[in-house]
Backbone as ProteinMPNN parsed JSONL, in Angstrom:
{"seq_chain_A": "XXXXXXXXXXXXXXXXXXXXXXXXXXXXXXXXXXXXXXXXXXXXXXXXXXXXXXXXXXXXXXXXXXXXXXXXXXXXXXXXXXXXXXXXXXXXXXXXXXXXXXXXXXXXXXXXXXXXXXXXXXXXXX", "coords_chain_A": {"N_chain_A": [[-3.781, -2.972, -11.031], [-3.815, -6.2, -9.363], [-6.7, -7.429, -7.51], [-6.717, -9.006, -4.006], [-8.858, -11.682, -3.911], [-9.581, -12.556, -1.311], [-9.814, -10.833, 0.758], [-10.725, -8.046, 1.056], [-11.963, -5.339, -0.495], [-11.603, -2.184, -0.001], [-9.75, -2.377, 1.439], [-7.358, -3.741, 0.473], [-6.78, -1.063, -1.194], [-6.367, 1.072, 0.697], [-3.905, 0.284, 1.514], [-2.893, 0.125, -0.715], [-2.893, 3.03, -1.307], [-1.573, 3.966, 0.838], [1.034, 2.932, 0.015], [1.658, 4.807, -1.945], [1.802, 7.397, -0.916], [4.057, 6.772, 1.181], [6.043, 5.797, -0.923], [6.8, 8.238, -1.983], [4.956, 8.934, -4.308], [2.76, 10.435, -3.767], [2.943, 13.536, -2.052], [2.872, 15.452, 0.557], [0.726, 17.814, 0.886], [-0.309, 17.8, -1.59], [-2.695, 17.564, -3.757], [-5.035, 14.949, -3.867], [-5.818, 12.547, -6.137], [-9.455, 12.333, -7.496], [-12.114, 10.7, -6.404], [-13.857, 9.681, -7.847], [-11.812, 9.154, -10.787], [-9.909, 7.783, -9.29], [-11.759, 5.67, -8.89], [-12.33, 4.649, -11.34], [-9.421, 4.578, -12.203], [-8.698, 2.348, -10.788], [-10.617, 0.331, -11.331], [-12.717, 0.109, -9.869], [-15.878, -0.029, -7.623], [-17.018, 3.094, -6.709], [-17.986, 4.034, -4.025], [-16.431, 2.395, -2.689], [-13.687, 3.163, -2.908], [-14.333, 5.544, -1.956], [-14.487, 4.43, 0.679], [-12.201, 3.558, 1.533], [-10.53, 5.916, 1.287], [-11.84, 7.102, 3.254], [-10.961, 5.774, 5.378], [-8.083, 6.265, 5.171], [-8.244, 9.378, 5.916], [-9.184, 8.724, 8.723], [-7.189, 7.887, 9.541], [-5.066, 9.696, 9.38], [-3.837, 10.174, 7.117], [-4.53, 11.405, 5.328], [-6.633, 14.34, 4.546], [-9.679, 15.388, 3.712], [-10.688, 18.225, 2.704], [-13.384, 20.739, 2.238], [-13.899, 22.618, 0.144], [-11.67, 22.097, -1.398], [-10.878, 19.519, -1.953], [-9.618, 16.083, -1.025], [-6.531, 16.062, 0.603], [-2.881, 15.154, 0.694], [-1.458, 14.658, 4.024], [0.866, 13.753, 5.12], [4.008, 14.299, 6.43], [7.569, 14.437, 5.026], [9.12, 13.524, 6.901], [7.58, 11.605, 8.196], [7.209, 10.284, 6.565], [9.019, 7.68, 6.356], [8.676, 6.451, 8.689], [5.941, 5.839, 7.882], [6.819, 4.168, 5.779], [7.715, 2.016, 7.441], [6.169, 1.276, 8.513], [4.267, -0.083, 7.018], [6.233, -1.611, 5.53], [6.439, -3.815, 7.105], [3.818, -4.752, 7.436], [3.872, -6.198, 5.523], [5.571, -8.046, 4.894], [4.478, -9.181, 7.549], [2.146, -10.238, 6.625], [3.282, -11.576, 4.111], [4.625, -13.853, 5.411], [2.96, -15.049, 7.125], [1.265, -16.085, 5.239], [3.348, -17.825, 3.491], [4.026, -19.631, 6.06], [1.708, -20.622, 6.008], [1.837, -22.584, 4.007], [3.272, -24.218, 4.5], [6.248, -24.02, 5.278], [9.016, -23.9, 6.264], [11.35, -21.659, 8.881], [13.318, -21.48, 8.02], [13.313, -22.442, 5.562], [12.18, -20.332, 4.783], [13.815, -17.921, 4.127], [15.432, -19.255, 2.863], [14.0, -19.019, 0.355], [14.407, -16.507, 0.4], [16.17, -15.121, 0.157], [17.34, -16.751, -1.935], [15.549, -15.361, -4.453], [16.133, -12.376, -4.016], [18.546, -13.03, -4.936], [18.44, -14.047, -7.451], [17.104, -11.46, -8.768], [18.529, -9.733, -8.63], [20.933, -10.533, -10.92], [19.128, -10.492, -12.728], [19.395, -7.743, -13.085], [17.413, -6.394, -11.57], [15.76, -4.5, -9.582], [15.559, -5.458, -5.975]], "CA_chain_A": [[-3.612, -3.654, -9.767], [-4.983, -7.227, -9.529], [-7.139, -6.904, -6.114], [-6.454, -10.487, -3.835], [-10.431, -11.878, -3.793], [-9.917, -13.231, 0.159], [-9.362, -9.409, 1.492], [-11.412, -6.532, 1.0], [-11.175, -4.761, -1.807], [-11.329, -1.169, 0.302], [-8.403, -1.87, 2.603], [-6.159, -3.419, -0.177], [-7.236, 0.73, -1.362], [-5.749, 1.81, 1.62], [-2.755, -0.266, 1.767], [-1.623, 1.071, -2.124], [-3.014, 4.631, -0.74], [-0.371, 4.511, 2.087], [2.003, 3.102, -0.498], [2.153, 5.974, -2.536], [2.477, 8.071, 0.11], [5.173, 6.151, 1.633], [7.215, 5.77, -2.108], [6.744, 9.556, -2.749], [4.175, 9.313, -5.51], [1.456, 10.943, -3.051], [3.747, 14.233, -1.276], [2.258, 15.868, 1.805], [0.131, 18.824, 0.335], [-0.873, 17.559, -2.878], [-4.543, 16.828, -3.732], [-5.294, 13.177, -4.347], [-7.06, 12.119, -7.614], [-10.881, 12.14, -7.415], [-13.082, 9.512, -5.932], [-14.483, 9.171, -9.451], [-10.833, 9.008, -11.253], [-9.68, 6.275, -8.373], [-12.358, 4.44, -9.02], [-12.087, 4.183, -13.054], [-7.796, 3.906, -12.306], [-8.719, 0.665, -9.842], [-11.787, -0.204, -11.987], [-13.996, -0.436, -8.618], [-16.912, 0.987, -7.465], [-16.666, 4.575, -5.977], [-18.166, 3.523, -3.091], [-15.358, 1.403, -1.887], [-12.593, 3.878, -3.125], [-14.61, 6.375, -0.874], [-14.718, 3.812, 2.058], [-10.25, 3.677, 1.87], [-10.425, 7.34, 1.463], [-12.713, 8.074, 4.516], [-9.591, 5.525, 6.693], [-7.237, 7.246, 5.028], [-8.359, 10.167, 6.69], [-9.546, 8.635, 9.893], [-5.469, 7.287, 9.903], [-4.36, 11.303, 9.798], [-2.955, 10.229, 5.768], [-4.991, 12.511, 4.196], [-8.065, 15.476, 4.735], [-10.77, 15.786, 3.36], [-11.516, 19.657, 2.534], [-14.523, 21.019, 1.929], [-13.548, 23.419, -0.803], [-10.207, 21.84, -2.438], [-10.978, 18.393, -2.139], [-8.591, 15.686, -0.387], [-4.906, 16.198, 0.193], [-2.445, 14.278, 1.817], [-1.255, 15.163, 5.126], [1.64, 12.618, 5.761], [5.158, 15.342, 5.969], [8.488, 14.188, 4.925], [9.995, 12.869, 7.944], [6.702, 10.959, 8.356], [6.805, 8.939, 5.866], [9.686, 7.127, 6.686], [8.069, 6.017, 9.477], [4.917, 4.781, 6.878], [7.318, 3.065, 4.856], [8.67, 1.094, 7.684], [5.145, 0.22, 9.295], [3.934, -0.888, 5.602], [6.803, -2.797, 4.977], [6.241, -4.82, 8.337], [2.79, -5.576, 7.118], [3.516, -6.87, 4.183], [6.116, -9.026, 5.073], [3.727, -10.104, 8.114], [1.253, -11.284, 5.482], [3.893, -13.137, 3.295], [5.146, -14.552, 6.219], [1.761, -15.56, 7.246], [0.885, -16.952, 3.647], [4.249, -18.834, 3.69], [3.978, -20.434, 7.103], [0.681, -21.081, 5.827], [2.043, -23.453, 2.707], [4.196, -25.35, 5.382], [7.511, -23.338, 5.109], [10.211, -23.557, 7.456], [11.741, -20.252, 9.019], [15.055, -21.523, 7.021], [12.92, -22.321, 3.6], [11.327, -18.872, 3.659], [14.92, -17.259, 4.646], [16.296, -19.483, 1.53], [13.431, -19.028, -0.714], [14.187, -14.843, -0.11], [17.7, -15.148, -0.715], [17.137, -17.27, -3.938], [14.696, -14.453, -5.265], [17.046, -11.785, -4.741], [20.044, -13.195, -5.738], [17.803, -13.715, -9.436], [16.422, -10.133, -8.95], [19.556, -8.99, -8.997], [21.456, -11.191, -11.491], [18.342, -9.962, -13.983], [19.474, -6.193, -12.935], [16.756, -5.868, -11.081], [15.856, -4.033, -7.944], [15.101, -5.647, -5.198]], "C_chain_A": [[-4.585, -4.824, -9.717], [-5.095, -7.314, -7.636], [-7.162, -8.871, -5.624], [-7.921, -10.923, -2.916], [-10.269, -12.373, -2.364], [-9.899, -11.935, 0.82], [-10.736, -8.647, 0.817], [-10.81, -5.872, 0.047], [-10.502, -3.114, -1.421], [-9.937, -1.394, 1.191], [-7.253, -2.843, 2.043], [-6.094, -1.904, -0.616], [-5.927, 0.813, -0.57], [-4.224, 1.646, 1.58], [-2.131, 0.443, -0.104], [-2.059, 2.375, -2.256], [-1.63, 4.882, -0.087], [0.817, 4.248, 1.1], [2.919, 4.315, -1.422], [2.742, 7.036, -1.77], [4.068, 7.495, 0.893], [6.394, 6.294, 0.875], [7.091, 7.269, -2.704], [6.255, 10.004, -3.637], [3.099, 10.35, -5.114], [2.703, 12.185, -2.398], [2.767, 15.099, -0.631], [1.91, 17.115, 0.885], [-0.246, 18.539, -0.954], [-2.147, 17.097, -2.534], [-4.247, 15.797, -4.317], [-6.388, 13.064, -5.189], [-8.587, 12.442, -6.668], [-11.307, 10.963, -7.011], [-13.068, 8.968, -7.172], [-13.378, 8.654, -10.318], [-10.331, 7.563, -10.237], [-10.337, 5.398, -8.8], [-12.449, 4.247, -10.621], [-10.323, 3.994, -13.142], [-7.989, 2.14, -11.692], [-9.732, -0.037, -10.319], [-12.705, -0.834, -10.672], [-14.875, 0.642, -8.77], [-16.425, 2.063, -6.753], [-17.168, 4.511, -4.336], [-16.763, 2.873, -2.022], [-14.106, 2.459, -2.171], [-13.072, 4.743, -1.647], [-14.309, 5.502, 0.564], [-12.843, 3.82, 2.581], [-10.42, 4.969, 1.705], [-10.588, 8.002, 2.798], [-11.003, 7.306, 5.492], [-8.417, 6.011, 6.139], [-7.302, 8.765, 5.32], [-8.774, 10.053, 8.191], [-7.683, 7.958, 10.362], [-4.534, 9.013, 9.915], [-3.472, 11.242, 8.076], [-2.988, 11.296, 5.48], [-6.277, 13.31, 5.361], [-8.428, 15.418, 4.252], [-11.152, 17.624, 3.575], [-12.418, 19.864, 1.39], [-14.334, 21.783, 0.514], [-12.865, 22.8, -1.863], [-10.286, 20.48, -2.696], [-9.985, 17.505, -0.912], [-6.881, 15.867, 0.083], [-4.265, 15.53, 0.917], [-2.006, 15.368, 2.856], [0.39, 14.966, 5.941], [3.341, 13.705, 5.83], [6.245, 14.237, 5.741], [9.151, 13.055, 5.958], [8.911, 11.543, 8.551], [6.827, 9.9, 7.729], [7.791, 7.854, 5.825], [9.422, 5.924, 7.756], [6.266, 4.856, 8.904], [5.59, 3.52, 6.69], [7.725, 1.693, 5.756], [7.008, 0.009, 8.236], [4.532, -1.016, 7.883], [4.894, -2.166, 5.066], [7.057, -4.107, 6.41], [4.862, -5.431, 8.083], [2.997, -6.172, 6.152], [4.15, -8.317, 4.653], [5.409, -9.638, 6.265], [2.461, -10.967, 7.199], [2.019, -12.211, 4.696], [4.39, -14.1, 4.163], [3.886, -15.663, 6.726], [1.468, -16.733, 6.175], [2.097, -18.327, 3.519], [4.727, -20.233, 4.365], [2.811, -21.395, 6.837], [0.742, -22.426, 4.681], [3.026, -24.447, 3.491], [5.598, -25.065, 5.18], [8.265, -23.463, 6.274], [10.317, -22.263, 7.875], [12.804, -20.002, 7.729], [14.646, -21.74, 5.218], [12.581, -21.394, 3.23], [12.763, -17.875, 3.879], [15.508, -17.535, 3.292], [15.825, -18.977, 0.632], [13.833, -17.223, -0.759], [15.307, -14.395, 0.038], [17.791, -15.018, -2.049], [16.639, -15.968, -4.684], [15.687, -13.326, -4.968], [17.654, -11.261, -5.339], [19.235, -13.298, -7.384], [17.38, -12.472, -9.423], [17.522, -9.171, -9.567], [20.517, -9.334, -10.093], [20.514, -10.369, -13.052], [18.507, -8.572, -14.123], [18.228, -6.077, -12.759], [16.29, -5.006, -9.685], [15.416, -4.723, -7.574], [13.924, -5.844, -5.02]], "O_chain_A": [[-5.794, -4.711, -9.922], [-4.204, -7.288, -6.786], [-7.453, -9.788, -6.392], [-8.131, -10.666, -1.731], [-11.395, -12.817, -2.138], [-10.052, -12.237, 2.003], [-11.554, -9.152, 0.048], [-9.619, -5.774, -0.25], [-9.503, -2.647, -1.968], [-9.212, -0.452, 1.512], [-6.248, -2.968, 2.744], [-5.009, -1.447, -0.255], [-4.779, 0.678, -0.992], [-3.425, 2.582, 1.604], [-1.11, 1.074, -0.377], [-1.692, 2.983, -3.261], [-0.802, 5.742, -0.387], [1.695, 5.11, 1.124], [4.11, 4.597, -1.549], [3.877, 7.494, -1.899], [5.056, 8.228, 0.939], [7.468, 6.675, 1.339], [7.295, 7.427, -3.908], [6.575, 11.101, -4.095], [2.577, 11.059, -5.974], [3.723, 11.525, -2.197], [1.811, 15.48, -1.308], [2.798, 17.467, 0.109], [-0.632, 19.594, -1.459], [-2.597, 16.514, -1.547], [-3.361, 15.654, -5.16], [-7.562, 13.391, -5.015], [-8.682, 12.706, -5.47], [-10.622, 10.033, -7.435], [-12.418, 7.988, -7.536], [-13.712, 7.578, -10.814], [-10.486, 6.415, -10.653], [-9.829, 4.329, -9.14], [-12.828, 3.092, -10.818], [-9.88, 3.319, -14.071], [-7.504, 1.095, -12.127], [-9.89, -1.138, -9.793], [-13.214, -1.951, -10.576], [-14.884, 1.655, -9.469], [-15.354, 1.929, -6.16], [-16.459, 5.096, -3.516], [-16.445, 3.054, -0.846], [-13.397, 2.42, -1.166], [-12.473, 4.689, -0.573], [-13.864, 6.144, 1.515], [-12.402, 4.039, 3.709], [-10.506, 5.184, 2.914], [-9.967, 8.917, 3.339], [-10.17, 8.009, 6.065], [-7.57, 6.178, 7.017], [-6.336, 9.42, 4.929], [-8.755, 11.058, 8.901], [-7.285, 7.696, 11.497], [-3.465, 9.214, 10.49], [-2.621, 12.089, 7.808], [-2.081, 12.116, 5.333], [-6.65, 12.981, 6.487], [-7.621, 15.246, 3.338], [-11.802, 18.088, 4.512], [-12.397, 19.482, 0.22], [-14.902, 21.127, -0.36], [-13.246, 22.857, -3.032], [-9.739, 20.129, -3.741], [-9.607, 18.151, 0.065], [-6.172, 15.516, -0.861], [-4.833, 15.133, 1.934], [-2.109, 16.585, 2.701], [0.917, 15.61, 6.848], [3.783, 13.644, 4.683], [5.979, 13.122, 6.19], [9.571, 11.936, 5.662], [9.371, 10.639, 9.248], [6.627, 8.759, 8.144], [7.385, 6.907, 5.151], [9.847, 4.772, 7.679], [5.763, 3.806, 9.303], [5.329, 2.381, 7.075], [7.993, 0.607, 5.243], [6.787, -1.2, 8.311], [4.44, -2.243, 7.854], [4.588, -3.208, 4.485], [7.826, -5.069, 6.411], [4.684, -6.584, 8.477], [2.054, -6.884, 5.808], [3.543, -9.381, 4.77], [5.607, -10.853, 6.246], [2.103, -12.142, 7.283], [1.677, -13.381, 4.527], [4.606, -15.221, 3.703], [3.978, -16.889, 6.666], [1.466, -17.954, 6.332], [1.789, -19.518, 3.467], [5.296, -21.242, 3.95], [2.764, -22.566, 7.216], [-0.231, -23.168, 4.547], [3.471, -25.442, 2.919], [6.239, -26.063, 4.852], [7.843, -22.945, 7.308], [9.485, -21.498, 7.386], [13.05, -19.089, 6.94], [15.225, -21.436, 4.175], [12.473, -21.079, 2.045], [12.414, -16.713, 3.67], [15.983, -16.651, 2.579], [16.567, -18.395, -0.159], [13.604, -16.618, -1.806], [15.475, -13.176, 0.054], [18.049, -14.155, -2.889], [17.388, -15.528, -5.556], [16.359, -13.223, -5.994], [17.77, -10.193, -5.94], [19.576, -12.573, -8.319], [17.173, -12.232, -10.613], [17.52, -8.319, -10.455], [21.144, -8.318, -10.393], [21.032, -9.876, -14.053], [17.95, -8.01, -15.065], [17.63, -5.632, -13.738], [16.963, -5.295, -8.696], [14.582, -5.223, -8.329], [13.503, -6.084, -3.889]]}, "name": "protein", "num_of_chains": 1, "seq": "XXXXXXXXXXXXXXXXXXXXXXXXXXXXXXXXXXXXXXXXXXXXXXXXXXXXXXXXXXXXXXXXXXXXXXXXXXXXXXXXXXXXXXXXXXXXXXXXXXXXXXXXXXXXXXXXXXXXXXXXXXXXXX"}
């Protein structure tokens, strides 16, 4: 994951924390990697993994137990509801970023057509 140097490195964390959870890689009752493992997968300090960990439990994602370690929390029918808030932030940030490069409504409407229509042409998803 290349981390985007104007943000915070802990609450991009969070944001591809919730994604997993959201895309079903993370499922409600599973323990979540290690602090220590996070932070040698994301090549950060442990520190900052811990700091998206702790709001990923102050957001109701995940727990923190004393015994077993972290686990998520997020059930089934929940995460539907993730996926939709996550994919409203994102697209408020590209939208943001876009508007920000001097984009029309109708150039960023074309430009995410165009992409796509090639996404799909390359057999790709979406």
């Amino acid at each position: 994951m290349e981390f985007d140097t104007s943000r915070p490195v802990w609450v991009q964390l969070v944001e591809e924390f919730t994604r997993k959870i959201a895309s079903g890689a993370w499922i409600a009752g599973q323990k979540v990697p290690s602090t220590r493992d996070l932070a040698l997968d994301y090549r950060v300090n442990p520190n900052t993994v811990q700091k998206a960990l702790a709001e990923m439990d102050r957001r109701g994602h995940t727990k923190s137990e004393r015994t077993s370690g972290r686990i998520v929390l997020v059930t089934d029918g929940a995460t539907d509801d993730l996926k939709t808030s996550e994919s409203e932030a994102i697209a408020d940030r590209a939208l943001e970023q876009l508007t920000g490069l001097g984009l029309s409504p109708q150039d960023i409407e074309t430009l995410f057509r165009e992409r796509l229509l090639d996404r799909s042409r390359k057999g790709e998803k979406p």
